[in-house]
C-alpha positions, 0 to 999 in steps of 0.5 A, a space after each residue: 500500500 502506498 502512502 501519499 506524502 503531503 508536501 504541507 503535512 507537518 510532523 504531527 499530521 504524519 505521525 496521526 497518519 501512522 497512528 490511525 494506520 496503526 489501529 486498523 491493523 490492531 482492529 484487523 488482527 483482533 478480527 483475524 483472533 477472533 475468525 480463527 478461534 471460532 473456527 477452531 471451536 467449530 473443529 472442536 465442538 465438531 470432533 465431539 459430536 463424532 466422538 460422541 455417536 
């Protein structure tokens, strides 16, 4: 992903960028944590199904 440079932009509104960049990456991870887990809670809950017949 390419970020644009604005020639304006001070240090503090580049710093905001990264920031804001930052916590869309934590929100994505946490989604990914959270896709993850509850696929493996289906494989579990699925195994134990079968287990139990």
């Amino acid at each position: 992903m390419m970020t644009q440079v604005d020639p304006d932009a001070t240090e503090t509104d580049t710093n905001m960028d990264k920031q804001s960049t930052t916590e869309l990456n934590d929100t994505n991870i946490y989604k990914l944590q959270l896709a993850v887990m509850s696929i493996v809670n289906s494989i579990i809950e699925f195994k134990g199904a079968i287990d139990f017949m």
